[in-house]
C-alpha positions in Angstrom: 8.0 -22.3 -14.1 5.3 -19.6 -14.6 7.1 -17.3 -14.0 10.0 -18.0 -16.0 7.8 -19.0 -19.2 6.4 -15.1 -18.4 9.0 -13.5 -18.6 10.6 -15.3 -21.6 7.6 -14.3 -23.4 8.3 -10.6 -22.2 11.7 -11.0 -23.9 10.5 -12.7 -27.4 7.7 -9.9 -27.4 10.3 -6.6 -26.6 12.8 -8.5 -29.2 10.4 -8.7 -32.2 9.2 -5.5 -32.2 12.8 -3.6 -31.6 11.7 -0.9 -34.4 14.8 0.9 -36.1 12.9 2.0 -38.7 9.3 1.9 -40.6 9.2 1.4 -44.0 5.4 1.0 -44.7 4.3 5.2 -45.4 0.2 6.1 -44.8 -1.7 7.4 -48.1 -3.6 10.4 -47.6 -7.0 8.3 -47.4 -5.7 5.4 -44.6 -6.2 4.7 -41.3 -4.0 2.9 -39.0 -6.3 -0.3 -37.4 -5.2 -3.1 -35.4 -6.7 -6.8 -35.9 -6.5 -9.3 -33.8 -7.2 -13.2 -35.3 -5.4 -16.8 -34.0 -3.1 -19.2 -35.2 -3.9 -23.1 -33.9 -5.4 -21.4 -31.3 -2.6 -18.6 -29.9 -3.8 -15.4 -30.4 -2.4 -12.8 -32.6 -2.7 -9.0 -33.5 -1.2 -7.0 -37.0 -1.4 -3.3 -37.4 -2.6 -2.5 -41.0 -3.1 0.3 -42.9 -6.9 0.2 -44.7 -8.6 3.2 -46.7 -11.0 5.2 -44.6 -14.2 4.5 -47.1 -13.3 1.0 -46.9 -13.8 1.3 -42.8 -17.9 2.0 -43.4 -18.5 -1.3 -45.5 -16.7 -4.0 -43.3 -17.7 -2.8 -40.1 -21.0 -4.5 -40.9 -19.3 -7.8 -41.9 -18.2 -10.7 -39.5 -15.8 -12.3 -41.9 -13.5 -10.1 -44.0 -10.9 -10.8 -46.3 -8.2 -7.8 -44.9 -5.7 -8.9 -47.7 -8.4 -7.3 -50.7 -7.8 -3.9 -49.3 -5.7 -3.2 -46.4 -1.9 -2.9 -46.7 0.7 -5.1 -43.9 2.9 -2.4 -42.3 6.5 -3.3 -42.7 9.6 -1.8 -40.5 13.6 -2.8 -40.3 14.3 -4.2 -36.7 17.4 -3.5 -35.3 18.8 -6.9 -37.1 18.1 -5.0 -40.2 15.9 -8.0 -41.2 12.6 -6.7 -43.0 9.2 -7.5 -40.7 5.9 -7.5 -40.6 4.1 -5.6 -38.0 2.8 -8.2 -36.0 3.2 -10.3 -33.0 1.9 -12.9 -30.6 -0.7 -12.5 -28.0 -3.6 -10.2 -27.5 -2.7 -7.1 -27.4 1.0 -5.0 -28.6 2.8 -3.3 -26.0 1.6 0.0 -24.6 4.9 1.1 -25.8 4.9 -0.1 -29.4 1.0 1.3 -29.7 2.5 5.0 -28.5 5.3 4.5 -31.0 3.5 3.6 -34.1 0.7 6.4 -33.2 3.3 8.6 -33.3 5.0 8.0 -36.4 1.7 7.6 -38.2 0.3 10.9 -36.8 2.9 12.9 -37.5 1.7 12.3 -41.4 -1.8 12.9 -41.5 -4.3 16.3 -40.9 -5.7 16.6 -37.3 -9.1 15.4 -38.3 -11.9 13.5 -37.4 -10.3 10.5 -39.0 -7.6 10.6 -36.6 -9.5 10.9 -33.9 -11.4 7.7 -34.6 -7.7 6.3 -35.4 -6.9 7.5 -31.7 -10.0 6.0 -30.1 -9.4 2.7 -31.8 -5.6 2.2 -31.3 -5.2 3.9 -28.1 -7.9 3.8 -25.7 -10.5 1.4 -25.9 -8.8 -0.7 -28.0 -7.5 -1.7 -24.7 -7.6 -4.6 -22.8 -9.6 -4.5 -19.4 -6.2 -5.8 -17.2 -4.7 -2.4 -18.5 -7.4 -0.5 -17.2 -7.5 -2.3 -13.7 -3.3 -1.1 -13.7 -4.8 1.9 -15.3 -6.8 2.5 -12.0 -3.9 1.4 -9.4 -2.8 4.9 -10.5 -5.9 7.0 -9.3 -8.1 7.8 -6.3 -12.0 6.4 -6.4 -13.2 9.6 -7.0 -11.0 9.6 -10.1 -12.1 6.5 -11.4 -15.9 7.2 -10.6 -15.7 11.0 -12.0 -13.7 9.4 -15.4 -15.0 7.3 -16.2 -18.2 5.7 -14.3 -21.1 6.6 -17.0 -19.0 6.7 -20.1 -20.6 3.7 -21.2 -21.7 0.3 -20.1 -17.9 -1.7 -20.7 -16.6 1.0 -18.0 -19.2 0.5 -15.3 -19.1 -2.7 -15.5 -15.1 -2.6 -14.8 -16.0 -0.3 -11.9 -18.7 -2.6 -10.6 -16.0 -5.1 -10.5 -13.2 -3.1 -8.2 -12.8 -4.2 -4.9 -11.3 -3.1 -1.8 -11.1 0.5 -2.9 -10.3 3.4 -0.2 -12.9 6.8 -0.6 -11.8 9.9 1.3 -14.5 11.7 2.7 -13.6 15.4 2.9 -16.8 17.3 1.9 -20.3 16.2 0.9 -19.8 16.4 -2.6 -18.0 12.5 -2.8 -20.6 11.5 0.0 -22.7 9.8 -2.4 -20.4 7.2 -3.7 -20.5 5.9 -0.7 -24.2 5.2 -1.2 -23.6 4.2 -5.0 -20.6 1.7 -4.4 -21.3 0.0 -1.5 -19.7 -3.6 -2.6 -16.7 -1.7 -3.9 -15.7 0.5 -1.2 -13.8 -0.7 1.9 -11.6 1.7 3.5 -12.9 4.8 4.6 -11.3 8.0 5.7 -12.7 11.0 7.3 -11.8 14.1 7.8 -15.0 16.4 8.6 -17.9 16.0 10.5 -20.2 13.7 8.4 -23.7 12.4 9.9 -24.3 8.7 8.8 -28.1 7.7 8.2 -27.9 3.9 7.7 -24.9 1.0 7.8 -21.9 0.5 5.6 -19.8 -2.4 5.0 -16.3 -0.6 5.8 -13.6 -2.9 6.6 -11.0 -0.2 7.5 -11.7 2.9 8.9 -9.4 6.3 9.8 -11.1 9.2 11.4 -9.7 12.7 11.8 -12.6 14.7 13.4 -13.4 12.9 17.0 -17.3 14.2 16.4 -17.5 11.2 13.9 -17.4 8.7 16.5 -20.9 8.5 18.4 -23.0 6.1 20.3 -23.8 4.2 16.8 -20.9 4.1 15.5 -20.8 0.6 15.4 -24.4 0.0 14.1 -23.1 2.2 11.0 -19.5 0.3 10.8 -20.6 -3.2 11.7 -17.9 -5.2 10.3 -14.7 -2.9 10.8 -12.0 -4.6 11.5 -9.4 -1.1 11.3 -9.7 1.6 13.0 -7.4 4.9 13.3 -8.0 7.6 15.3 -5.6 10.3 14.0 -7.6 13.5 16.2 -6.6 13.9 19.8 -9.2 12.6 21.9 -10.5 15.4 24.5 -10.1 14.8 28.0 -14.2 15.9 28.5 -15.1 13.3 26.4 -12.0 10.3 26.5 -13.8 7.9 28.8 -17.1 7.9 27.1 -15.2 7.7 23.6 -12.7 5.0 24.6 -16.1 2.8 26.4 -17.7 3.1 23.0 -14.0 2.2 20.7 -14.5 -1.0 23.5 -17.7 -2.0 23.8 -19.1 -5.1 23.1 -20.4 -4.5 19.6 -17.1 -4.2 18.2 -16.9 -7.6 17.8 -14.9 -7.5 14.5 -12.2 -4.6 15.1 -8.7 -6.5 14.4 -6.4 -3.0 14.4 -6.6 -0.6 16.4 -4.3 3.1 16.4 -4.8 5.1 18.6 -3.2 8.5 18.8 -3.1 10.0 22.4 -4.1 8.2 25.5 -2.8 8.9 28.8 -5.1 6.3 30.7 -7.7 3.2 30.1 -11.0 3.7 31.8 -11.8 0.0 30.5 -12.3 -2.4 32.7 -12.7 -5.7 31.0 -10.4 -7.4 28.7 -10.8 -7.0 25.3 -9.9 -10.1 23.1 -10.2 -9.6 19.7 -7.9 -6.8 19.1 -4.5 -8.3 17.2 -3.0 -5.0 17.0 -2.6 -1.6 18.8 -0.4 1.0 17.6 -0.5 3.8 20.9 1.1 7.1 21.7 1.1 7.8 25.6 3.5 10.0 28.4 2.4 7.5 31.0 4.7 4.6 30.9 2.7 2.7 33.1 0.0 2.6 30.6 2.3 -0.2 29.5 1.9 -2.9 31.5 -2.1 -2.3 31.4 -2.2 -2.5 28.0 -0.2 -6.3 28.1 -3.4 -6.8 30.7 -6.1 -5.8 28.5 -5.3 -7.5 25.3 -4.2 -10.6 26.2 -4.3 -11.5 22.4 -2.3 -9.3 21.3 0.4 -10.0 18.3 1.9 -6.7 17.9 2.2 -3.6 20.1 3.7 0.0 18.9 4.0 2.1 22.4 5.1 5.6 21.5 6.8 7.6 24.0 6.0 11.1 24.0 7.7 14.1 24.8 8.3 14.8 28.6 7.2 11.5 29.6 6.3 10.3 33.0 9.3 9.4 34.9 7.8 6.2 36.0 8.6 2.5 35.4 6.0 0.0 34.2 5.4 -1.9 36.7 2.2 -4.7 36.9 0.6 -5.5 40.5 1.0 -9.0 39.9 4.7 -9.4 38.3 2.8 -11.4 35.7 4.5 -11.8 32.2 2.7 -11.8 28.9 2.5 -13.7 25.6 3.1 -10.7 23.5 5.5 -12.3 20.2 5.7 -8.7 18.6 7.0 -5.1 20.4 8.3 -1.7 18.5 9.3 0.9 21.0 9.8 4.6 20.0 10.8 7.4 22.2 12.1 9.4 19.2 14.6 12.1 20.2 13.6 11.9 24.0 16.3 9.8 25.9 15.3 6.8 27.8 17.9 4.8 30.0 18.6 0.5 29.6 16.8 0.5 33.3 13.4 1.7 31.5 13.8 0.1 28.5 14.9 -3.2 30.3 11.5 -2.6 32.6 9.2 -3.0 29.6 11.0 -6.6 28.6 10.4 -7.9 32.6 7.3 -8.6 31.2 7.9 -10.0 27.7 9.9 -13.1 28.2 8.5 -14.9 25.0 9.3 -11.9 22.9 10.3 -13.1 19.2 10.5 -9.7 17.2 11.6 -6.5 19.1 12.4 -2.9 17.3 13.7 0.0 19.4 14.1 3.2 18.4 15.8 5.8 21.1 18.7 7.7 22.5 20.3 6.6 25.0 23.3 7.7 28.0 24.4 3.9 28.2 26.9 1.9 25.8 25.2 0.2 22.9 27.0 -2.9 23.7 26.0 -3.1 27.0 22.7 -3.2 26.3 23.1 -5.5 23.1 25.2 -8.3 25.9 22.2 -8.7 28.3 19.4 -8.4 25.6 19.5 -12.4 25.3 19.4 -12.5 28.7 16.1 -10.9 28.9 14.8 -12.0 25.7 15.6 -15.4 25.3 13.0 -16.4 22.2 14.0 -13.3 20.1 14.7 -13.9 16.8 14.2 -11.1 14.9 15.9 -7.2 16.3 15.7 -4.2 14.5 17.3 0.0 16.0 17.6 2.7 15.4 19.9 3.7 18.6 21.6 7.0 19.5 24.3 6.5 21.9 25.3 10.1 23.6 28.7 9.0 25.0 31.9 10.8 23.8 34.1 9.2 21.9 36.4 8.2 25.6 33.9 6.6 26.9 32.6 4.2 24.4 33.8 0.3 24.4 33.1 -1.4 22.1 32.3 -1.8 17.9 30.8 -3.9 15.5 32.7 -6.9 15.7 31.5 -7.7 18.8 28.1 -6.8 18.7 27.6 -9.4 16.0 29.3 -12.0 17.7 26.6 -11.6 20.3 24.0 -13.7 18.1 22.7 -13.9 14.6 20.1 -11.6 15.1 22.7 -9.0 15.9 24.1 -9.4 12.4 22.3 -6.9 10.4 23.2 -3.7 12.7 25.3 -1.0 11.4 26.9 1.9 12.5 27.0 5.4 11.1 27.1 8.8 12.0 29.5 8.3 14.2 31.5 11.8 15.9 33.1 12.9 18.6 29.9 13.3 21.0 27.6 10.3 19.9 27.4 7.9 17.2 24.2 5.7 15.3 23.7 2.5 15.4 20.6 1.0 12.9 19.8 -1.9 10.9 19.3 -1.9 7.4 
């Protein structure tokens, strides 16, 4: 209901101020100013138009009488009825403020009065929810370099952000680290930085593999996220994958990874939710499912010139794993492998595979319940390399397979291979 009463005051508000044309023209000596006031408690705005010397004496004055000396704007909607420039609510429309700006400075001398016209109409005459979308639209260092010291209305606003993401690419932004504590959670880094005391970084992404040290957890005590986008080096990948696992990362959620060819680790690790991994060895696979028992979501990346070899577990043990995506990009994996990594995912619920592929779609598609007999949810993006004699098969009967099946498409389809993906 909400909602709905929202957006029929959206439609009242855009209807009464549908400007065809103004009739009310500025005197040399007036200023555009907008007043707000209430009716039985709704609020209400008017734009007026009020001589310039008349501005010095009220500004002073808690109660004034506009009607003594200001002038009600009047305009022809597009009903050609005769209005008032006025409306319901706090504040006009950012639309309606640019039009009537417009009109009215189009008349007048590029001044200082129109400059205080400007700063009272368009800018802090503002309400502070516009400045909150106002700052959806720029980086922390924007905001902080716009408009932190301005004046105490606009540090307040930025005291009061949350959740905001600083990128840390030279020593100049360093310091707002230090200054904005409260406000900052999501890091990024992308040079070498040495870190003196602790932050309270939620989310973290790191580019340079030097950033990651013995305390890195006594600086990033509560991360929860953490992505390493450098490639780890092989002198230094088991002491740097001990220290991702230790036991002071007690909070770390999500975890990305971007190269790992083999776990030194040991011991499970049971808090991480999430792993997102690129690897050649495909028998990384199955330790993975070993060390994270708690997993809700993998994302194994197949590289180029992968491993020929299947996952395979010592034990033929099967894991509680609800969530897999599966990429091998443009590198061709056969149902066999790709069958190998669900051996061990029985409870699967949600499954995307992205690949190409020397077997028939529907093949594959026909024994996928088999395997998979909780999944509920399957998303592809599949490249079948068969020529156009040697494919059986089409949509039809892919979707009478199960529901799930329902939303795949085919496209791209030519004489040596064709697409099939879900939209």
């Amino acid at each position: 209901m909400a909602k709905f009463y929202g957006k029929f005051k959206e439609i009242l508000l855009n209807c009464q101020n549908e400007i065809k044309v103004l009739l009310t023209k500025r005197n040399s000596n007036e200023i555009l100013y907008l007043i707000r006031g209430e009716f039985e408690s709704i609020p209400l705005w008017h734009f007026i138009l009020i001589p310039f010397e008349e501005i010095c004496q009220t500004e002073t004055k808690k109660m004034i009488d506009w009607n003594l000396f200001a002038r009600e704007i009047q305009y022809l909607n597009k009903r050609n009825e005769i209005c008032s420039l006025s409306g319901w609510g706090i504040h006009p429309s950012i639309d309606l403020q640019f039009s009537i700006t417009k009109f009215y400075s189009n008349q007048i001398t590029r001044n200082s009065f129109q400059r205080e016209f400007f700063h009272k109409t368009l800018f802090e005459d503002l309400s502070n929810e516009l400045f909150y979308e106002i700052f959806d639209y720029l980086t922390f260092q924007q905001i902080s370099q716009t408009f932190f010291h301005l004046n105490s209305r606009f540090n307040h606003l930025i005291f009061s952000l949350s959740n905001q993401t600083l990128i840390l690419n030279g020593n100049k932004d360093f310091h707002l680290l230090k200054l904005f504590p409260n406000q900052i959670s999501h890091l990024i880094i992308k040079n070498l930085f040495h870190f003196e005391t602790n932050f309270n970084i939620k989310s973290l992404i790191i580019e340079n593999e030097k950033n990651f040290h013995e305390k890195f957890y006594e600086i990033f005590p509560n991360l929860q996220n953490l992505k390493l986008q450098c490639e780890i080096n092989r002198k230094c990948s088991r002491k740097f994958l001990n220290e991702i696992f230790s036991s002071k990362s007690v909070h770390l959620r999500h975890l990305t990874l971007n190269r790992i060819e083999t776990f030194s680790i040991k011991h499970s690790f049971l808090s991480i939710e999430y792993l997102s991994i690129r690897s050649h060895n495909l028998m990384l696979f199955s330790q993975i499912l070993s060390l994270f028992p708690n997993l809700n979501h993998l994302q194994f990346h197949i590289l180029d010139h992968f491993l020929p070899y299947l996952p395979i577990s010592p034990s033929n043990s099967t894991y509680f794993l609800p969530r897999l995506t599966l990429f091998s990009d443009l590198q061709i994996l056969s149902t066999d492998v790709i069958f190998s990594f669900l051996h061990f995912l029985p409870n699967l619920r949600r499954f995307y595979l992205q690949t190409n592929c020397q077997s028939s779609f529907l093949q594959f598609i026909q024994h996928l319940p088999t395997k998979l007999p909780n999944l509920s949810y399957f998303s592809c993006y599949f490249k079948e390399n068969l020529d156009k004699s040697q494919r059986i098969g089409d949509l039809h009967e892919i979707h009478q397979i199960s529901s799930c099946f329902q939303r795949i498409r085919c496209f791209d389809e030519n004489e040596h291979y064709r697409i099939f993906f879900t939209n």
